[in-house]
PDB file of N, CA, C and O in Angstrom:
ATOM      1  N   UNK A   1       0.826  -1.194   0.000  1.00  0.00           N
ATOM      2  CA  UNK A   1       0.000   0.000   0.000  1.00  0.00           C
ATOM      3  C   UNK A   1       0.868   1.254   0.000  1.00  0.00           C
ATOM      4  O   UNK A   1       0.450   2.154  -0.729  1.00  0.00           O
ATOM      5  N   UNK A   2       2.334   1.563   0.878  1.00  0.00           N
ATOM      6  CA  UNK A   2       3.059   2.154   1.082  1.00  0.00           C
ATOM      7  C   UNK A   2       3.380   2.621  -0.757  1.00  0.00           C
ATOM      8  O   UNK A   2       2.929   3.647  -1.268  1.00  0.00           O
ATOM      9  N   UNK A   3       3.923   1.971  -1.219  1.00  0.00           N
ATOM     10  CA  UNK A   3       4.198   2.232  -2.749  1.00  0.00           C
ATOM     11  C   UNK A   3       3.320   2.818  -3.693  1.00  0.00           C
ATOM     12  O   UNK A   3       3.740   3.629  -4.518  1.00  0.00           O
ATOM     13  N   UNK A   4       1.782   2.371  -3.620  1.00  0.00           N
ATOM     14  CA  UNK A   4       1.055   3.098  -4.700  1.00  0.00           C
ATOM     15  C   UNK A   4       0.135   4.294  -3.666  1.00  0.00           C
ATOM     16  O   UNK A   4      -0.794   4.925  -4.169  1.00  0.00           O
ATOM     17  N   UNK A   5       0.537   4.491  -2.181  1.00  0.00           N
ATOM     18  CA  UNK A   5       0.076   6.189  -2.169  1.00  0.00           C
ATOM     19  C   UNK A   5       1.387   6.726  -2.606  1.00  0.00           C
ATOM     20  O   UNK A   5       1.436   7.754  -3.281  1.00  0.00           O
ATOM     21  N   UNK A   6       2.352   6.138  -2.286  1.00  0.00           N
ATOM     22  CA  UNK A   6       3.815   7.348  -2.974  1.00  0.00           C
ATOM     23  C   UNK A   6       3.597   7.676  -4.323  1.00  0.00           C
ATOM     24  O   UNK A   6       4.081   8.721  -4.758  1.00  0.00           O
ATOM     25  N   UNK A   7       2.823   6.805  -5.174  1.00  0.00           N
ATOM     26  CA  UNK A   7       2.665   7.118  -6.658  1.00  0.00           C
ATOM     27  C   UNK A   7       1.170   7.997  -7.102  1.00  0.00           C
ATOM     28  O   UNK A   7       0.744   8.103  -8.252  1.00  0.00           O
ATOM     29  N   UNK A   8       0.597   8.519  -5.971  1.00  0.00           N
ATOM     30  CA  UNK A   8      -0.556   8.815  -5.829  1.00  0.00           C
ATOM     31  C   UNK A   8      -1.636   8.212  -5.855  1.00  0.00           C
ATOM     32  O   UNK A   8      -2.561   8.898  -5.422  1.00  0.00           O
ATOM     33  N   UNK A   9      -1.980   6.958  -6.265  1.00  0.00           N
ATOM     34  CA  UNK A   9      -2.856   6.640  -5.719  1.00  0.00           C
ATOM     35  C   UNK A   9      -3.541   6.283  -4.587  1.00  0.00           C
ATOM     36  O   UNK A   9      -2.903   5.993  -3.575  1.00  0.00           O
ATOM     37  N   UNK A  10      -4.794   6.255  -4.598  1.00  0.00           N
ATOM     38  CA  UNK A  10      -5.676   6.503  -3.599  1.00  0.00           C
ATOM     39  C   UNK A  10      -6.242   4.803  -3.311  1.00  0.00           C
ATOM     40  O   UNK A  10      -6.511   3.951  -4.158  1.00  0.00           O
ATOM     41  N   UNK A  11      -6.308   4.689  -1.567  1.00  0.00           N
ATOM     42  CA  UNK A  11      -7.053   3.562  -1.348  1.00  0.00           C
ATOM     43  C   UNK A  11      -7.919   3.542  -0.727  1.00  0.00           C
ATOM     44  O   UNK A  11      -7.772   4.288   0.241  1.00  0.00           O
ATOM     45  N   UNK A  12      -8.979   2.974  -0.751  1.00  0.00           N
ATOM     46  CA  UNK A  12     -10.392   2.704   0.100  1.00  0.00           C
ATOM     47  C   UNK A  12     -10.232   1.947   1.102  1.00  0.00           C
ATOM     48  O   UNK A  12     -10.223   0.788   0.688  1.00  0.00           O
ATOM     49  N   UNK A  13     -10.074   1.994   2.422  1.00  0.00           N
ATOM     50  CA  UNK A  13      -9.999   0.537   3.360  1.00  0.00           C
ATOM     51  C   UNK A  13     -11.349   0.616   4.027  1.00  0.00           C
ATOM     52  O   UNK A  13     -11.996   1.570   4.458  1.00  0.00           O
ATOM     53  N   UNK A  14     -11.544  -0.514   3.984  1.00  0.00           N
ATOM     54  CA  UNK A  14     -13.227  -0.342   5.094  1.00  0.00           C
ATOM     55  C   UNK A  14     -12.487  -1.201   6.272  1.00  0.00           C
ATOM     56  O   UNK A  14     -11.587  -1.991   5.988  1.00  0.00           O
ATOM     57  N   UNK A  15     -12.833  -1.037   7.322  1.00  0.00           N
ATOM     58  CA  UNK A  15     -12.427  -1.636   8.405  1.00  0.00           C
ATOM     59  C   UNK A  15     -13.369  -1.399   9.686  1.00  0.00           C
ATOM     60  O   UNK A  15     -14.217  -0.506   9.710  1.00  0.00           O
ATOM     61  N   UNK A  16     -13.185  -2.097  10.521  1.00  0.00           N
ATOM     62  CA  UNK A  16     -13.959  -1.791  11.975  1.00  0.00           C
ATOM     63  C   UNK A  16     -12.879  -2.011  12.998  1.00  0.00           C
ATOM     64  O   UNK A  16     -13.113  -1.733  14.174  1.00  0.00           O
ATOM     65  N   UNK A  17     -11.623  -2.527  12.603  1.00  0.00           N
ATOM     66  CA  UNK A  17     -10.111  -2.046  13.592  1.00  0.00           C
ATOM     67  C   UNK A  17      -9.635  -0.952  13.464  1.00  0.00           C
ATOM     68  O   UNK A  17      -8.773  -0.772  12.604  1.00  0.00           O
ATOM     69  N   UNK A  18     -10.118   0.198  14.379  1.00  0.00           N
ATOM     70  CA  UNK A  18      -9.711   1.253  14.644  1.00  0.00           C
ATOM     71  C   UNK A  18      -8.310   1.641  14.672  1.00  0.00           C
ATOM     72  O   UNK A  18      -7.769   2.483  13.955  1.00  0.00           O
ATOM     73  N   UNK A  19      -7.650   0.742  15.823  1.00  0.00           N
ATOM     74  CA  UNK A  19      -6.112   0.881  16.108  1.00  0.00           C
ATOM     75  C   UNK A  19      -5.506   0.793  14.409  1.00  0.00           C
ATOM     76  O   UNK A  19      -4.643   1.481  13.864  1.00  0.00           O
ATOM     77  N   UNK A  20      -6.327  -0.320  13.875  1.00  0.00           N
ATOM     78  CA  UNK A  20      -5.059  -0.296  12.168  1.00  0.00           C
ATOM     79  C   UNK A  20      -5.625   0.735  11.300  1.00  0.00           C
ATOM     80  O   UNK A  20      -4.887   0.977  10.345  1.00  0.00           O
ATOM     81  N   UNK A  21      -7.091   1.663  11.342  1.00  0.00           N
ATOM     82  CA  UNK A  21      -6.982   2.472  10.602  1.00  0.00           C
ATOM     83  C   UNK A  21      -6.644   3.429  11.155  1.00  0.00           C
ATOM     84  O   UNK A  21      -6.376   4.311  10.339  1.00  0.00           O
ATOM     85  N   UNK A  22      -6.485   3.791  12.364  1.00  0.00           N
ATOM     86  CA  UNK A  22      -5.432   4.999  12.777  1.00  0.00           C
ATOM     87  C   UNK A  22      -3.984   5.007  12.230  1.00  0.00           C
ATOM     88  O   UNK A  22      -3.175   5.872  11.896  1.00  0.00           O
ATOM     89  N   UNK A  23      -4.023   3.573  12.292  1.00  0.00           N
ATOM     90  CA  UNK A  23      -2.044   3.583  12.197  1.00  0.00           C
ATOM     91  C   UNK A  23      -1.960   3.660  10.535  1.00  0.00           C
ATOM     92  O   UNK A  23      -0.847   3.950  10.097  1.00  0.00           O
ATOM     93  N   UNK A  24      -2.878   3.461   9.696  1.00  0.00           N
ATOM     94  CA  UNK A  24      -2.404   2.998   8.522  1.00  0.00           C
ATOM     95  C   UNK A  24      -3.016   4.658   7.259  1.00  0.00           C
ATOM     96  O   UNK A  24      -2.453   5.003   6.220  1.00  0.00           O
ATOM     97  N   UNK A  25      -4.215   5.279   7.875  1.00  0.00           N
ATOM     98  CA  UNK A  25      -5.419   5.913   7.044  1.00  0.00           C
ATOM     99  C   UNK A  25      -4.408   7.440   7.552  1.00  0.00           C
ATOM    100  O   UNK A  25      -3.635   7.466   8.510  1.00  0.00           O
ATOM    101  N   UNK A  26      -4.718   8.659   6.556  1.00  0.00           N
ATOM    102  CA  UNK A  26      -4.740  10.032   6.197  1.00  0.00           C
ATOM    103  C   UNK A  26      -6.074  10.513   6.869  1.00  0.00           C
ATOM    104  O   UNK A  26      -6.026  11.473   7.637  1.00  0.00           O
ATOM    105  N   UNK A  27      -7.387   9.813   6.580  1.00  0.00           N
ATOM    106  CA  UNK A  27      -8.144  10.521   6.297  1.00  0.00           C
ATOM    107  C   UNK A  27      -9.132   9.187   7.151  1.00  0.00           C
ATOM    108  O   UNK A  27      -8.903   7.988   6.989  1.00  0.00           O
ATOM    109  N   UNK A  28     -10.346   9.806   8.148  1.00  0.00           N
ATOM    110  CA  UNK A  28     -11.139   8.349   8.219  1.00  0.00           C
ATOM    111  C   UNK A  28     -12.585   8.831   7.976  1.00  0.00           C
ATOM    112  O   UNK A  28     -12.929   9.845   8.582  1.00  0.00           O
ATOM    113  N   UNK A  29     -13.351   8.307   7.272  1.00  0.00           N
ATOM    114  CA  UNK A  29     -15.017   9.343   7.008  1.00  0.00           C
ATOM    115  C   UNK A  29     -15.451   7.688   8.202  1.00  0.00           C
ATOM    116  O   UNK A  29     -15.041   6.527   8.196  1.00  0.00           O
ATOM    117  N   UNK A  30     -16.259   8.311   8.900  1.00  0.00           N
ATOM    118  CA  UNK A  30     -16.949   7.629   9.414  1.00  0.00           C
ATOM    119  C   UNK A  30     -18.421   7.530   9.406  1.00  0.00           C
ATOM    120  O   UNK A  30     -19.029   8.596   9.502  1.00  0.00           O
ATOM    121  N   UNK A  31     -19.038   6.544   9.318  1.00  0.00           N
ATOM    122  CA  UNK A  31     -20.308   6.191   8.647  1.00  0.00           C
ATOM    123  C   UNK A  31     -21.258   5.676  10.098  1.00  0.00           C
ATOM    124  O   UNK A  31     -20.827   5.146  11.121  1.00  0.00           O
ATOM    125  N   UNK A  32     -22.613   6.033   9.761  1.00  0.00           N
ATOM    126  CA  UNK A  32     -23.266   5.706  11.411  1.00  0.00           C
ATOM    127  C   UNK A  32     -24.657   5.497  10.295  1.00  0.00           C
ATOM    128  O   UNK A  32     -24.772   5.996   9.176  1.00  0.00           O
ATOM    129  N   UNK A  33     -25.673   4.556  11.050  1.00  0.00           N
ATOM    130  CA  UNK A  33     -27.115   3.961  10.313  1.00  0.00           C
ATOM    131  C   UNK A  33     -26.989   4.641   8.598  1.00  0.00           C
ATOM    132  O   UNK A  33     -27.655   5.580   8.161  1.00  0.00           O
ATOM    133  N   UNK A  34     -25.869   3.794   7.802  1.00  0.00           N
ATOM    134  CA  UNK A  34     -25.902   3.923   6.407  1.00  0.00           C
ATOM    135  C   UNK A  34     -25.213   5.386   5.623  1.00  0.00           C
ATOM    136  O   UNK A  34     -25.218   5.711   4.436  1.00  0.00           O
ATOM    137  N   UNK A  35     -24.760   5.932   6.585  1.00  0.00           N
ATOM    138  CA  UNK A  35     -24.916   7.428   6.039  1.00  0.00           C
ATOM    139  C   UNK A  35     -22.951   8.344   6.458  1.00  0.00           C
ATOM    140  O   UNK A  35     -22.629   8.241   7.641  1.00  0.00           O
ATOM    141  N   UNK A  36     -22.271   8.831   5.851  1.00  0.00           N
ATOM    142  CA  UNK A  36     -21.370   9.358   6.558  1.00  0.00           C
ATOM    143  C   UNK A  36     -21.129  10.411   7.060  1.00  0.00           C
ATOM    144  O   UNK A  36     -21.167  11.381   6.303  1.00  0.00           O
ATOM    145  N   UNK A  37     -20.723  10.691   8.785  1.00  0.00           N
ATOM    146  CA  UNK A  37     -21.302  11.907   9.421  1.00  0.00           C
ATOM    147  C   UNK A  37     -20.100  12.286   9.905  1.00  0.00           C
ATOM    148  O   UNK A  37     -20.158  12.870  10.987  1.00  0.00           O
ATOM    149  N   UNK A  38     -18.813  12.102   9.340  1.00  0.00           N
ATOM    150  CA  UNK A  38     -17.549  12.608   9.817  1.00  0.00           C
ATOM    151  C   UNK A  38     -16.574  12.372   9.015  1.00  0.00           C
ATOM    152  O   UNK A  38     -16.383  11.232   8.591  1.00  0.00           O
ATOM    153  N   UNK A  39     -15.707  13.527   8.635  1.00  0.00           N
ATOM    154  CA  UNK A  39     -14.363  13.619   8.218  1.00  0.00           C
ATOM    155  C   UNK A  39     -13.503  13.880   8.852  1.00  0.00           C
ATOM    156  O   UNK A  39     -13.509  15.048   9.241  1.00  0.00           O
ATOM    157  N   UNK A  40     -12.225  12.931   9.345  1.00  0.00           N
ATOM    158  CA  UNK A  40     -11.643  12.811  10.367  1.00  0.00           C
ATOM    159  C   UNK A  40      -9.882  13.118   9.542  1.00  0.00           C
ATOM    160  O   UNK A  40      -9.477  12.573   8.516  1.00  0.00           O
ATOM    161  N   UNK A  41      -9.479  13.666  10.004  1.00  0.00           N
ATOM    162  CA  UNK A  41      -7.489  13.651   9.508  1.00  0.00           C
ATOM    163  C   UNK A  41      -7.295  13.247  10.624  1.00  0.00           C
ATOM    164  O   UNK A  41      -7.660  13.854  11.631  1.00  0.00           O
ATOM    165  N   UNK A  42      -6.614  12.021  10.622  1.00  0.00           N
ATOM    166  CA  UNK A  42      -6.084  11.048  11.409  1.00  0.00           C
ATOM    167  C   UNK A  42      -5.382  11.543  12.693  1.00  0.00           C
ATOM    168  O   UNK A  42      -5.624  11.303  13.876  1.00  0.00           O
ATOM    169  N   UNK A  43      -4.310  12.413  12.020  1.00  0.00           N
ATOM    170  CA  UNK A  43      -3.347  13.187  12.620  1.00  0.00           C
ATOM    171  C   UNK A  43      -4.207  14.211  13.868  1.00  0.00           C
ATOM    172  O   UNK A  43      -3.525  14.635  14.802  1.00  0.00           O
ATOM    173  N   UNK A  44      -5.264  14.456  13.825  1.00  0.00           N
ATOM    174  CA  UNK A  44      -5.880  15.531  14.526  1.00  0.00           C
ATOM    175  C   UNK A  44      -6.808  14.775  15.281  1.00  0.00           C
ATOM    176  O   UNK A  44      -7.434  15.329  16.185  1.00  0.00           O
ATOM    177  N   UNK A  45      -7.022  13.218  14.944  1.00  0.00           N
ATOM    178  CA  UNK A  45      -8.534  12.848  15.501  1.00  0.00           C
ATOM    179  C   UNK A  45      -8.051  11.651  16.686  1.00  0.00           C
ATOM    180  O   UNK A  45      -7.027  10.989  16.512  1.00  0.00           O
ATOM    181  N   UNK A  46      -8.701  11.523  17.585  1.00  0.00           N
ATOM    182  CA  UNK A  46      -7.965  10.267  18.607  1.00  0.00           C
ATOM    183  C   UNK A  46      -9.522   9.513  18.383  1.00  0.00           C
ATOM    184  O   UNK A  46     -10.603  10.033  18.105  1.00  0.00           O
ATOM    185  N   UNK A  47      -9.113   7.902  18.654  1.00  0.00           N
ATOM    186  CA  UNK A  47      -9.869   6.775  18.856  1.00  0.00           C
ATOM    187  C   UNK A  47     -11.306   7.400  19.512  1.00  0.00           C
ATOM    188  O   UNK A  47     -12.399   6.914  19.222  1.00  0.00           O
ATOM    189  N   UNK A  48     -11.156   8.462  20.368  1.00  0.00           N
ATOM    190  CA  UNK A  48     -12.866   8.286  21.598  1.00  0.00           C
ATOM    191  C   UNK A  48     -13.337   9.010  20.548  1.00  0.00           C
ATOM    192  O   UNK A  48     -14.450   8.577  20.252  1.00  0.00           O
ATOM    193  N   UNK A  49     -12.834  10.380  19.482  1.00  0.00           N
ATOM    194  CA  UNK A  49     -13.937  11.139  18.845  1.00  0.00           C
ATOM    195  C   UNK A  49     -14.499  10.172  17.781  1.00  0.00           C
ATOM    196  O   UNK A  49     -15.725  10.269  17.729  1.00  0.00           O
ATOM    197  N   UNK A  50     -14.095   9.453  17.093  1.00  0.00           N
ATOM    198  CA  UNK A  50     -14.312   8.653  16.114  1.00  0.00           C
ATOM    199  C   UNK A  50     -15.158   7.501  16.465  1.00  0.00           C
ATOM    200  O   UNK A  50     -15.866   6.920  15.643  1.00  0.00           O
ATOM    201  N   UNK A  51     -15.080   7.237  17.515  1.00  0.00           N
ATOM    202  CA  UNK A  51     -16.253   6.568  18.404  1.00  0.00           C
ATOM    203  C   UNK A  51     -17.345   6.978  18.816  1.00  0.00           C
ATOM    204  O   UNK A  51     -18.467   6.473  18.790  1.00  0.00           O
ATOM    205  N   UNK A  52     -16.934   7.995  19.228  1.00  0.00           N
ATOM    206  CA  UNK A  52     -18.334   9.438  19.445  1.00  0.00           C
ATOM    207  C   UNK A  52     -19.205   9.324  18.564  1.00  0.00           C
ATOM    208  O   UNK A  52     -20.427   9.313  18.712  1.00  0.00           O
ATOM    209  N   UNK A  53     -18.283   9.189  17.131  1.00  0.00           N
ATOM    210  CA  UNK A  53     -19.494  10.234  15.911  1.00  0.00           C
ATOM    211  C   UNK A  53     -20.277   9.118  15.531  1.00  0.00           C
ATOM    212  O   UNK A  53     -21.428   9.212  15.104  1.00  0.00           O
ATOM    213  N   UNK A  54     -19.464   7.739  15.733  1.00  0.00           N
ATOM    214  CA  UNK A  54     -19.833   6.063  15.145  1.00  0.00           C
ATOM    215  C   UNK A  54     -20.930   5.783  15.745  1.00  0.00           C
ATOM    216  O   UNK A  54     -21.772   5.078  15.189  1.00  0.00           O
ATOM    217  N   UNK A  55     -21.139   6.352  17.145  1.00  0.00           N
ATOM    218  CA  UNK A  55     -21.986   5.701  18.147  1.00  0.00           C
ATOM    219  C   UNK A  55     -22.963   6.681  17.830  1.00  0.00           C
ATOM    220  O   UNK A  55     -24.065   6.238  17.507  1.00  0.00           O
ATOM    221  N   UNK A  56     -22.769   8.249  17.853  1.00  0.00           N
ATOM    222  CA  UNK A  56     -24.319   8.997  17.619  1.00  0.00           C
ATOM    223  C   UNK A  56     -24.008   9.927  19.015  1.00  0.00           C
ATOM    224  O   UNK A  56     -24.890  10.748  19.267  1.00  0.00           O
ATOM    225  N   UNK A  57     -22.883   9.884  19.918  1.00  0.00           N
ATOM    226  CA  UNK A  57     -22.319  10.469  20.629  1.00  0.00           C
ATOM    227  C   UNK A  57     -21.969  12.173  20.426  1.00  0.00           C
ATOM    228  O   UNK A  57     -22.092  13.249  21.011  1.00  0.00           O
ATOM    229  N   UNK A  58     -21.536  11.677  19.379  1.00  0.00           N
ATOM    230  CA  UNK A  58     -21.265  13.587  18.521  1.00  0.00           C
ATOM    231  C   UNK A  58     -22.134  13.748  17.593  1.00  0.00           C
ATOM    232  O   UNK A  58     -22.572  12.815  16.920  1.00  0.00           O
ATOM    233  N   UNK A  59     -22.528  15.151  17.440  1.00  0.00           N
ATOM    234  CA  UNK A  59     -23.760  15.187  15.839  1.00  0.00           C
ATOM    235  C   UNK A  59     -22.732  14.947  14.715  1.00  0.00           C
ATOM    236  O   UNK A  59     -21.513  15.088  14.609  1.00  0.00           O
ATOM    237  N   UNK A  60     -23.777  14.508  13.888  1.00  0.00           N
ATOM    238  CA  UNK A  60     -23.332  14.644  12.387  1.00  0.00           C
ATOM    239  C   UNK A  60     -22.275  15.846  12.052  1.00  0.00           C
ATOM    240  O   UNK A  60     -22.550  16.854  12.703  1.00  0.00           O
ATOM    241  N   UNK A  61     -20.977  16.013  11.084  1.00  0.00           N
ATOM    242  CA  UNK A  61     -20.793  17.471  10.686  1.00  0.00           C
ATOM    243  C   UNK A  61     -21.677  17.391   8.954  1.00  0.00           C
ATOM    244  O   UNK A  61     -21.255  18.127   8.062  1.00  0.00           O
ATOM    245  N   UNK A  62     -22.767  16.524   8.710  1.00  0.00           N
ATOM    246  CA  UNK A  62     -23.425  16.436   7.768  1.00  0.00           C
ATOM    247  C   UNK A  62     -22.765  16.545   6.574  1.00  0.00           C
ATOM    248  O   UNK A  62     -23.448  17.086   5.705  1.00  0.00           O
ATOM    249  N   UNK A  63     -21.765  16.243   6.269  1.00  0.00           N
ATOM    250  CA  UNK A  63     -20.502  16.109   5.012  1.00  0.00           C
ATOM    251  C   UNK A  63     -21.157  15.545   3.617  1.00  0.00           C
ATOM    252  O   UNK A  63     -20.678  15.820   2.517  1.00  0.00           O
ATOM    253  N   UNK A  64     -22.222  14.786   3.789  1.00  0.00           N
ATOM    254  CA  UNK A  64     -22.818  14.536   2.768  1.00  0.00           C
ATOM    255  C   UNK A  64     -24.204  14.339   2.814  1.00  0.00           C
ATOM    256  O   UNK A  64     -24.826  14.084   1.783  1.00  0.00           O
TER     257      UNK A  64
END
């Protein structure tokens, strides 16, 4: 994966292991009953907010 973001491309990971998409993702949109209600930069976001928004804990920032 390391090799084709250096070449720019872009990857999709779906996951529900937090710890590996922290360690691995730029960017995490998080999705709650079908819909995605957060854009997260990794670098800025810790495990509880991303849980927050998953659970219905934090509002939507309505991104789409």
């Amino acid at each position: 994966m390391d090799n084709l973001t250096k070449t720019g491309t872009s990857i999709l990971m779906v996951s529900s292991d937090l710890p590996e998409i922290m360690a691995i993702a730029d960017r995490i949109y998080v999705m709650r009953e079908g819909r995605f209600v957060a854009e997260l930069a990794c670098e800025d976001t810790t495990q509880e907010e991303v849980i927050a928004y998953a659970t219905g804990g934090r509002e939507a920032d309505e991104i789409y």
